[in-house]
C-alpha positions in Angstrom: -210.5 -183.7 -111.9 -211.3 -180.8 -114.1 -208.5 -181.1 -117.3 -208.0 -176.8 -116.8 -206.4 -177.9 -113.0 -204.4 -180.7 -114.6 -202.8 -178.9 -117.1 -201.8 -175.2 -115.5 -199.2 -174.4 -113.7 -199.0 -175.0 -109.7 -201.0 -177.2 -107.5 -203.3 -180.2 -108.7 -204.7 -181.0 -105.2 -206.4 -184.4 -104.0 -206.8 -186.4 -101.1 -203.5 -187.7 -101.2 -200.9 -189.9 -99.9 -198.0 -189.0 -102.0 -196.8 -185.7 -103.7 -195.4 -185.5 -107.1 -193.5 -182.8 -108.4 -193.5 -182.8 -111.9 -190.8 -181.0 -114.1 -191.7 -181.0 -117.6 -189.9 -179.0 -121.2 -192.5 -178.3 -124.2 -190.8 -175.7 -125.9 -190.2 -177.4 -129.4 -191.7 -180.2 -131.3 -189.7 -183.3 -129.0 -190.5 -182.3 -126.0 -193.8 -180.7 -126.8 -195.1 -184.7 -128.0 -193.8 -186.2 -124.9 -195.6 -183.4 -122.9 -198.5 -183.5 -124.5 -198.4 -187.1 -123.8 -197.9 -186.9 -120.3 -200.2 -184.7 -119.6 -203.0 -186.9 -121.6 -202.2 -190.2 -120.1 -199.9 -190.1 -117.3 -200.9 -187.3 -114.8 -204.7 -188.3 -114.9 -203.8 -191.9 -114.1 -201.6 -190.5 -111.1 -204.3 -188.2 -110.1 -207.0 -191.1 -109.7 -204.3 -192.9 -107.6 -204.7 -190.1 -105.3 -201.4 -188.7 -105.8 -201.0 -184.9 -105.5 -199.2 -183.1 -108.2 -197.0 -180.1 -108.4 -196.6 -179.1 -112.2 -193.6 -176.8 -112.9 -193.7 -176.0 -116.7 -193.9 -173.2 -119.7 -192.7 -169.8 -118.1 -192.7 -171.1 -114.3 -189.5 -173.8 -115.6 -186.7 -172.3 -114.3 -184.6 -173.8 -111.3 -185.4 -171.4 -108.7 -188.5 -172.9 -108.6 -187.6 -176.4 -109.2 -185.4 -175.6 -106.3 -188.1 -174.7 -104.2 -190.6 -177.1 -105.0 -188.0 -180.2 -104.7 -187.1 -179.2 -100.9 -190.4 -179.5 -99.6 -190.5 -182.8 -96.9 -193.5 -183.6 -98.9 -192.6 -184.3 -102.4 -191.0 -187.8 -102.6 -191.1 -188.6 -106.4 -189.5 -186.3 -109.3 -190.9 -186.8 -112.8 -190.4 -185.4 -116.3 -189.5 -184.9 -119.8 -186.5 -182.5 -120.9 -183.3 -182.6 -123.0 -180.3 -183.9 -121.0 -176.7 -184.7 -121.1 -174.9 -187.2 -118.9 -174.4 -184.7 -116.4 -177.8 -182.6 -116.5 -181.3 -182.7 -116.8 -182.8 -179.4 -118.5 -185.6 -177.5 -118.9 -187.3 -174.9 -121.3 -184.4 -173.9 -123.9 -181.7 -176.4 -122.2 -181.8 -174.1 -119.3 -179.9 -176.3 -116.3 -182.4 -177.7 -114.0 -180.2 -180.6 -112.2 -176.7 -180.8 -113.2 -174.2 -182.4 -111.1 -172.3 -180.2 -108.5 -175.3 -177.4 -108.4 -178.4 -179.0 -106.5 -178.2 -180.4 -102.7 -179.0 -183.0 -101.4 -182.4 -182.1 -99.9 -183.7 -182.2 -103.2 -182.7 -186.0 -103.9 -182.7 -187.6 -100.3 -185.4 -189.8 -100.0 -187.1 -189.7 -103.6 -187.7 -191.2 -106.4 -186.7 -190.0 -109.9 -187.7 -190.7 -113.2 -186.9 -188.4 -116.0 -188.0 -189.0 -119.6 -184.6 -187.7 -121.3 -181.5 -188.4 -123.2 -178.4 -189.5 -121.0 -178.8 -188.5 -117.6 -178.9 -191.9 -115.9 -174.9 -192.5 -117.6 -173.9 -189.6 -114.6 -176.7 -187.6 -113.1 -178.6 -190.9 -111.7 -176.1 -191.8 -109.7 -175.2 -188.7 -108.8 -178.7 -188.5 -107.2 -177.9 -191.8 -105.5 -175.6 -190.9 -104.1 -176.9 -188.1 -102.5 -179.8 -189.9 -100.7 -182.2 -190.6 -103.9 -183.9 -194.2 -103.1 -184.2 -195.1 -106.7 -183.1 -193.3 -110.2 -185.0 -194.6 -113.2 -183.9 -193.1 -116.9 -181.5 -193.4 -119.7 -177.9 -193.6 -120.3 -178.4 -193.1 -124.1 -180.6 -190.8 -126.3 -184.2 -192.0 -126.5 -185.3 -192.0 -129.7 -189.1 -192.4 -131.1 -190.6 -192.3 -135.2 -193.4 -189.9 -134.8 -195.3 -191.3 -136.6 -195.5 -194.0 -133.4 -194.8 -191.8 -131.0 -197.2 -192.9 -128.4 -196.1 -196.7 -128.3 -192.5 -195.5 -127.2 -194.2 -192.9 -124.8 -196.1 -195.1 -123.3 -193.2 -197.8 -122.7 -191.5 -194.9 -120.9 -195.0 -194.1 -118.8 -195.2 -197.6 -117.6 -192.8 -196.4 -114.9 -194.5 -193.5 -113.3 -198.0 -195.4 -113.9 -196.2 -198.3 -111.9 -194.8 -196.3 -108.8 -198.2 -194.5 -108.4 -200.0 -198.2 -108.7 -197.5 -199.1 -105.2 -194.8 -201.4 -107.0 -191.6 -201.6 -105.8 -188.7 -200.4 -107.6 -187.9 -203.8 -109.0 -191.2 -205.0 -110.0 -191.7 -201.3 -111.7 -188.9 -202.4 -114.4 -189.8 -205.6 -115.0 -193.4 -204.0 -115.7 -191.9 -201.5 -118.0 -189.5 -203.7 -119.7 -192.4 -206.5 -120.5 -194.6 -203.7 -121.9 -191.2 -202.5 -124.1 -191.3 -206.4 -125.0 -194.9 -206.6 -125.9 -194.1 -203.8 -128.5 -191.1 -204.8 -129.9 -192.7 -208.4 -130.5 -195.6 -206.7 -132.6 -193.8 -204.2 -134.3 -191.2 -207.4 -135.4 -193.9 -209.3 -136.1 -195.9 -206.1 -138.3 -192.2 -206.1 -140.2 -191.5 -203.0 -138.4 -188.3 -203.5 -137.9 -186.9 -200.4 -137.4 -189.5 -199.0 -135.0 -188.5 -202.7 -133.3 -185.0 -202.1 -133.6 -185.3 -198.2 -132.2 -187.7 -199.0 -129.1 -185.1 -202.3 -128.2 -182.6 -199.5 -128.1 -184.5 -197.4 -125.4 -185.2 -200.9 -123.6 -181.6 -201.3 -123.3 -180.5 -198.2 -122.2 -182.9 -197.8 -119.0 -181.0 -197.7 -116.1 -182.5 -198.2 -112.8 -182.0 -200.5 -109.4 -182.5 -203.1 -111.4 -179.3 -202.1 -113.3 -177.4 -201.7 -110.3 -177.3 -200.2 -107.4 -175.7 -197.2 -108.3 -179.4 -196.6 -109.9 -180.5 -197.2 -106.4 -182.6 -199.4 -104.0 -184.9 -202.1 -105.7 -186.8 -202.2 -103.6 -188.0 -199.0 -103.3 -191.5 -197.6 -103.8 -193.9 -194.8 -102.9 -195.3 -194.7 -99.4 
């Protein structure tokens, strides 16, 4: 798949079998390494799973569109990366994209979420659940990352979206994640990192999901 399709706004199209809509910030340096990331890494990997994409990003970031996108019968897995607060999941400049009490239920009721951001799982997750989404996947703390590591902690956080597309249930999708957080914070302990080993075990602690509970959800759960 030619890298100009993955990385513009709209439709990456495939044969596929699932649609993801994919709703991610890059307006400052944070979000703009996680982006950058995702868009290296992640989106190929889905892409060769035959998963279709809808990238919402830059200029086109604004909930009307979000809005528009996530109704569609088709899409049945959210993804992205974007500031948040217990209560909301933002966009470009903070800009509300979900925040509890403003988005319906159409746009959670039988998806998947997993949004790479501070918070949201502590209110927002549920929230989703509770309105139909099958299984929530994100944090209820900040997630936090040294830079100068930045793509072991992204790619702990990737493990999820790389583990849906690869047809893992919700369940078996966080003990993947969580044994790839493992692998790290063994290495970096055993490198003398502790910090980066103290900062990642953090972010491994803080991922709420079905296997949390199940106000994160169903665990078993998976794309279809």
């Amino acid at each position: 798949m030619p890298s100009n399709k993955r990385r513009s706004n709209g439709v990456v199209r495939t044969r596929m079998d699932v649609t993801i809509l994919c709703i991610d910030s890059n307006y400052e340096s944070v979000t703009q390494t996680a982006f950058t990331y995702r868009d290296r890494h992640v989106y190929p990997y889905l892409i060769r799973k035959g998963c279709s994409l809808i990238l919402i990003r830059n200029s086109r970031l604004r909930r009307n569109d979000v809005l528009t996108e996530a109704r569609k019968p088709s899409v049945v897995y959210l993804t992205g990366v974007g500031h948040g607060t217990p209560d909301t999941y933002t966009g470009n400049f903070r800009q509300p994209i979900f925040r509890i009490g403003n988005y319906s239920q159409v746009e959670s009721r039988g998806k998947i979420v997993h949004f790479l951001s501070c918070q949201t799982a502590e209110k927002l997750g549920p929230d989703f659940v509770a309105k139909g989404c099958r299984a929530y996947f994100g944090y209820d703390a900040d997630f936090t990352w040294d830079p100068k590591v930045a793509d072991t902690f992204l790619e702990c956080d990737s493990a999820i979206d790389r583990a849906f597309a690869a047809g893992l249930t919700a369940g078996q999708v966080h003990d993947r994640t969580k044994a790839l957080f493992d692998k790290h914070i063994a290495r970096f302990r055993a490198n003398g990192n502790d910090y980066n080993a103290a900062m990642l075990e953090f972010n491994r602690d803080h991922l709420r999901c079905p296997a949390s509970g199940s106000q994160w959800g169903d665990l078993n759960a998976r794309l279809a």
